[in-house]
Each structure stands twice: as structure tokens, then as C-alpha cells.
N, C-alpha and C positions, 0 to 999 in steps of 0.2 A: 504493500500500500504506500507507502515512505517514495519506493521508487517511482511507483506511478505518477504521486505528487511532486518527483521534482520535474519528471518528466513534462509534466503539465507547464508546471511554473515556467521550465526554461521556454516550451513553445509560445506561451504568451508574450514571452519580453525577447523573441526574436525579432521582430519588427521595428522593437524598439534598439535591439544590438545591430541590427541591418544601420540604424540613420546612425546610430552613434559610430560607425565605421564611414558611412559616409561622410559624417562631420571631423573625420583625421583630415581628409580632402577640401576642406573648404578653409576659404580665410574672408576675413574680415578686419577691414581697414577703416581709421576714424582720421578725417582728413581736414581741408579748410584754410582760410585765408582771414585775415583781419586786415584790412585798409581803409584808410583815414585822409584827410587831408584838410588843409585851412587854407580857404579861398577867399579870394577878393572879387565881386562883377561887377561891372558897370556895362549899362545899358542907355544907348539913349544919345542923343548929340551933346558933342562936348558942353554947350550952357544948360545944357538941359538932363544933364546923365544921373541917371539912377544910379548909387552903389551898397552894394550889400558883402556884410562880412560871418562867416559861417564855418563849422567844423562838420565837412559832410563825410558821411561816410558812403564808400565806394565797392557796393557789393559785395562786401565780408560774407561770409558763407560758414557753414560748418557741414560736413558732411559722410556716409558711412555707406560702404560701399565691400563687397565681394563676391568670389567665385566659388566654385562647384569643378572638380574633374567629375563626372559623369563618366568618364571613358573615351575611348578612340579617337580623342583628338575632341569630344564636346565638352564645352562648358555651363555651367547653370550663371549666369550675372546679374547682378541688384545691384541698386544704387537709390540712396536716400537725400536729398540735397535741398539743404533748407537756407534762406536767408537771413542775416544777423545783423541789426540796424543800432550798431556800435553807437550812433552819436544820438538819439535819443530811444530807442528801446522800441520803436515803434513795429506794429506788426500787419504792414499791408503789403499790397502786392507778391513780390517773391521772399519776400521775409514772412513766411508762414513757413508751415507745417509741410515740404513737400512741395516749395514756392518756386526749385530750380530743378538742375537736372536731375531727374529721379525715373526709373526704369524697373523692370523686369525683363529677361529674355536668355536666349542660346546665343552659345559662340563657338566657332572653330576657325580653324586657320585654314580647312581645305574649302569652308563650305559659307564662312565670311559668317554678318551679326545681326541676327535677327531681335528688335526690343519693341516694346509698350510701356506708353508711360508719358511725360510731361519735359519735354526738351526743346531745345532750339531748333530749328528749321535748317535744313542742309544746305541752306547759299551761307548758312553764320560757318561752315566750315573751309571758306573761303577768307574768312578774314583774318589765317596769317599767312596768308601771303601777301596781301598788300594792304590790312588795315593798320588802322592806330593802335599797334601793338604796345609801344612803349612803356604805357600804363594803365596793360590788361583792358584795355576797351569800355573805361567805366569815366564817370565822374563826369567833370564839367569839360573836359575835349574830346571825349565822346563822339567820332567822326561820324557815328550811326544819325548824328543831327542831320546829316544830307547823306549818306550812306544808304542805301535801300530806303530810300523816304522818311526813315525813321523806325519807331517799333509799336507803333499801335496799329492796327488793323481799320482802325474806326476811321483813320484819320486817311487812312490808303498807304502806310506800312507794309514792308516788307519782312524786318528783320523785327521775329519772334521768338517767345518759347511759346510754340503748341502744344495746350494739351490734349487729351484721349486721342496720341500719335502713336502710328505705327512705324518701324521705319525699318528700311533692311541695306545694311553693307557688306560690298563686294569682298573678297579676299584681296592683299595687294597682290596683282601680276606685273610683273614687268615694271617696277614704280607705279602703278596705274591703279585705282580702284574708286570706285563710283558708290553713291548711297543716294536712295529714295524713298522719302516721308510721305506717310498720308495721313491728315488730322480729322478726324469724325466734327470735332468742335472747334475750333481753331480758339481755346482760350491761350490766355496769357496771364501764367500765375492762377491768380483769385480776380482777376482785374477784368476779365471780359471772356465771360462764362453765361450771358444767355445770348447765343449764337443763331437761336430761329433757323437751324439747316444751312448755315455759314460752314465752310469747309475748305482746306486747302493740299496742295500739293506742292513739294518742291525735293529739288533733285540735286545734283552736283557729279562732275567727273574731274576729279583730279591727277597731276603728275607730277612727281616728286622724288629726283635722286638724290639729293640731300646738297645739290647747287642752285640747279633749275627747278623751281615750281612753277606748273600752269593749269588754272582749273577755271572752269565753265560751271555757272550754277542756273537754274530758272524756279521760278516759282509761280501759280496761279493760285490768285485766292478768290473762292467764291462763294457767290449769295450774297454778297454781304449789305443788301438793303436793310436790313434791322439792326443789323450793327452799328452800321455806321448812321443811320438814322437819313438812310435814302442819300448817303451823300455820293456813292455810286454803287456799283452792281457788283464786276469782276476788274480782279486787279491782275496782270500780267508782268513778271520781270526777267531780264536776262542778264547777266553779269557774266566778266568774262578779264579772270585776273594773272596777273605773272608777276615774278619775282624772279631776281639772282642774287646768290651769294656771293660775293668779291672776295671772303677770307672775312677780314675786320668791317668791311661795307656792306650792307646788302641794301639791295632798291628793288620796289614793288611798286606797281601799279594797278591800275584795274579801270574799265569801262561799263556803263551799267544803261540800262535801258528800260523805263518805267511805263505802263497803261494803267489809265483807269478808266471805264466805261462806264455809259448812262450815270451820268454827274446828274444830279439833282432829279433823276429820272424824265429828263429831257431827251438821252437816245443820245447825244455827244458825249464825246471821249476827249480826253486829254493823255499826252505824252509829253516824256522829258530826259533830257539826256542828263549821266554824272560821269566826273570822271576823279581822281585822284593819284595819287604820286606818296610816295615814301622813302625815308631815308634815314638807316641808321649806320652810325659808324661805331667800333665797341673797342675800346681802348684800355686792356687790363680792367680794374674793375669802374671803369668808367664810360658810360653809355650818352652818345649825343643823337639827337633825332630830331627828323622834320618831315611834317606833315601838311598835302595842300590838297584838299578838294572844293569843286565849282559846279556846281549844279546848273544847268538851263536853264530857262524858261519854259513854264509848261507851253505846251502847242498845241492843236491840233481845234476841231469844231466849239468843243469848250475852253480855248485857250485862255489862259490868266498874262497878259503883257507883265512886263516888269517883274518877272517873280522869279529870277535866277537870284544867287549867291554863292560867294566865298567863302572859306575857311579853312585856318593855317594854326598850326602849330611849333612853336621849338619848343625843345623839353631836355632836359640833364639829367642822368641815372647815375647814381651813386651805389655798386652792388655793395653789401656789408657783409654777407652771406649767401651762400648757395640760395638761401629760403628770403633773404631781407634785404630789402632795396627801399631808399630813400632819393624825394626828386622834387624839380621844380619846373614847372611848365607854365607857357604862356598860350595863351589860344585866344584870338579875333575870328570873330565872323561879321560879314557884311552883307546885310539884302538889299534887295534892289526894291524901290518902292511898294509894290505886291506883295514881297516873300512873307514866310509866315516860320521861318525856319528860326528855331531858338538853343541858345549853347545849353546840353544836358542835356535838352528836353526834348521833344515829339513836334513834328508839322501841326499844325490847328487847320480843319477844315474852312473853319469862316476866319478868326482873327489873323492879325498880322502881325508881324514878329519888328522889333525895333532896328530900324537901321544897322545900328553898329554895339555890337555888345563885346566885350575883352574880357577876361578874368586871366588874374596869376593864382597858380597853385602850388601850395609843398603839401608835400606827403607823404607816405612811408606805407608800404605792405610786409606783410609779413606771412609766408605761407607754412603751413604744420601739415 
């Protein structure tokens, strides 16, 4: 009887010695970033300029993340990525619970990565090769201000994190590997989640030998009359960027090509060209950089005259550590009578952005 009951006992807690053998194979990693900075802007014509002095913080994050061997080359992957809003505590947008990149899905090397989950759109993995890398693509020189029109969807944005996304990437062949996203809802965060049948698509092919990068991205987003509250329909992008490495130089560029259709539900469309340029030079542990993009004017049957602008960066990198880097950066942008383009922030469908707006920044990140 004795035997039988241990027999018993062990067949019950097989199941459970099956995961706990499975769990020698898995890891799990607790990761993150803290970055800050003290800024100065002014907005406005020199007799007339607004200036404002602030300790922003610049998407600090904290986040947990691991794999699974599974076997023959599969992986099981998770990732948990929340936002951490260092300079007042605050908890909106991607500073929630699961506010940034966060997934579930398979992986292998022969058969490339399949996920679900809440991520960025596959033209954002185009931006290192010729965005404003310098200082992680955050804060107040934030090139995404004319960059893919910006990051709201409402406003006719490109560059998002979607959520309820699918997305699946190629294996690298050759340098070569391609990835395609598709968003049932196209939220952002917490921040724009009643979608009414709003949906998007975007893609990317990139190549990369570790001198030359050159990657092709597009994106469609659609439905989006309740989103954007009828300011148009479907949005269209194509972007199409390079880079080289010189050694201690490397220069990136990129050209991008914007639609947005049935503006105001009128049946006219507008288009707009961007382009930009980059430049870092890396000197022992000292990093100098500069950054120019110029948007067009929108064109086409709902054209906006006057609504092109500039925008320019130099910036100084100070490395202190593999993980800690300290900087100061200057950023101008300038519109042209129409524009509506604002430093940090998102396009505005109706309002207009101020002529000339500069801010200086320091700041320090710190990654764990």
C-alpha cells in the first residue's frame, strides 16, 4: 500500500517536475534606463518669446524580459516594458503598466520571430540608421517632431507603439532581413484605444554589414475617421534610409514620403515630402553630433501653402561608462507661416505651431 502511494504521489507532481526542468532553460532578465534632463525653450519671436525652464524626464523605463529553449533551435520570448516618469511620478500614456514594448511569442534562428503584444511599428526600426540617435530619440530634439509626421495617429502620425500587434521577422540572410506588423487596434500606450475599426500595417527591409546600412520601410494606417475625429481617412508612408560607417564618422540619411486622404471628409488628399541628414563623429569617450531635417509643404487637392519647416541639432556626448552618458544639446526648429510642427511634441491637426522655438538641454542617462 506504502508503495502504491508513492507511486501515486510521484505521478501527480510529474507535471509539475516536467516545468520545473523546463524552468533550468529559461532566464529572466530585469533591465531599464533612467534619463533626465534640464531644459530651457523659448518659443515665439524674439520681442515676443515664451521661455520655460523644466526637469523633464526622457522615457526612463524599467523592464523584464526572457526566454525558453523549447528545443531545436525554438524559443519561448516575453517581454514586460513599462514607463517610469522620474520627474514627477506621473502615470499616463506609456508610463503605465505595460505602457512600452511588451510581447509574447517564438523565436529561432532558422525560422526568424514571431510576437503579440504592444510595440513600435516596423518603419521605428529604421531609425538607427539615420535618426537622432544621439540621445536615444527622446526629449525635447526628438527628430520624430517632423520625422514620420510625428507619433499620434489622430493627428496623421506615423511613428507609433501599436497595440493588439502582430508582427513577424525574417531570419538574417545575407545581412538582409525584413519584418511585418499588423495592428487589430492601432493604440498607443493607454492614449488612443477607442479605435472604431482603425487599423494599421507596416513593414520594413533592411541591410546591414556592420559599415553599410540601407532599409526601406512603409506603413498604411487605416479607418481612421473616428480617430482622428474625420480629420482624414487613410494615411500612406514610404521611407527609404542609408547610412555609413567611416570608423570614428558615420553619416545617415533618409527620405520619406507622406499621404493622407479625405481630409475633412471632403475626398482631397494631401502629400508631403521629409528628408534629413546625420552626423556623428566618436572620439575616445567623446561623442559630437548633428542633426538636420526639412519637411515640405503639404501639396496636393487639400494643400496647406506655407507649412514646410526646419530642424537642427548639435549635441556633445560625454561617455562615463559603458551604461552612463552625460550631454548637452541645442535644437531650433522653424515653421513656415502654416506649420503646426512643435519641438517634443506631435503635429496639431487645426492649431499652428510658433514660428521659431530653440531649447538647450543637459542631461545624463543611465542604462541597468
Amino acid at each position: 500500500m506504502k508503495r502504491k502511494t508513492q507511486l501515486m504521489l510521484l505521478a501527480s507532481l510529474s507535471p509539475l517536475l516536467a516545468n520545473a526542468a523546463l524552468a533550468d532553460d529559461s532566464t529572466v532578465t530585469i533591465y531599464g534606463r533612467i534619463h533626465a534632463d534640464f531644459e530651457n525653450t523659448k518659443s515665439g519671436a524674439a520681442s515676443t518669446a515664451f521661455s520655460t525652464n523644466k526637469v523633464q524626464n526622457d522615457t526612463s523605463r524599467i523592464g523584464f524580459k526572457g526566454t525558453e529553449d523549447l528545443g531545436n533551435g525554438l524559443k519561448a520570448i516575453w517581454q514586460v516594458e513599462s514607463g517610469v516618469a522620474i520627474d514627477d511620478g506621473s502615470s499616463t500614456g506609456s508610463n503605465t503598466w505595460a505602457g512600452r514594448e511588451s510581447f509574447v511569442g517564438l523565436s529561432s534562428n532558422q525560422l526568424g520571430t514571431l510576437k503579440a503584444g504592444n510595440f513600435l511599428v516596423a518603419i521605428d526600426d529604421l531609425h538607427y540608421i539615420a535618426g537622432n540617435s544621439f540621445q536615444y530619440a527622446t526629449g525635447i530634439s526628438n527628430d520624430a517632431t517632423l520625422w514620420a509626421n510625428g507619433g499620434s495617429l489622430a493627428s496623421g502620425g506615423f511613428d507609433v507603439r501599436a497595440g493588439n500587434s502582430l508582427s513577424y521577422q525574417t531570419p538574417k540572410f545575407n545581412n538582409v532581413t525584413a519584418r511585418i506588423q499588423y495592428s487589430l487596434t492601432s493604440g498607443t500606450g493607454s492614449s488612443e484605444t477607442a479605435t472604431h475599426g482603425a487599423s494599421l500595417v507596416s513593414a520594413n527591409l533592411t541591410y546591414d554589414d556592420g559599415q553599410l546600412r540601407v532599409g526601406y520601410g512603409f506603413q498604411q494606417n487605416r479607418a481612421m475617421q473616428q480617430m482622428s475625429s474625420n480629420f482624414y481617412q487613410n494615411g500612406l508612408m514610404h521611407m527609404l534610409a542609408v547610412g555609413y560607417n567611416f570608423g570614428s564618422i558615420y553619416i545617415g540619411g533618409l527620405v520619406e514620403h507622406d499621404i493622407l486622404d479625405n481630409i475633412n471628409q471632403t475626398g482631397n488628399s494631401r502629400s508631403r515630402n521629409y528628408g534629413s541628414l546625420i552626423a556623428t563623429y566618436t572620439n575616445g569617450a567623446n561623442i559630437f553630433s548633428a542633426q538636420y531635417g526639412q519637411a515640405a509643404s503639404w501639396k496636393g487637392s487639400a494643400a496647406v501653402q506655407d507649412s514646410g519647416a526646419k530642424m537642427g541639432t548639435l549635441a556633445y556626448n560625454r561617455v562615463l561608462s559603458k551604461t552612463t552618458q552625460v550631454y548637452v544639446l541645442y535644437t531650433e526648429l522653424h515653421n513656415d507661416a502654416n506649420a503646426t510642427y512643435v519641438l517634443g511634441g506631435n503635429p496639431s491637426a487645426t492649431a499652428a505651431g510658433a514660428s521659431k522655438q530653440h531649447s538647450l538641454a543637459v542631461g545624463m542617462w543611465k542604462n541597468f
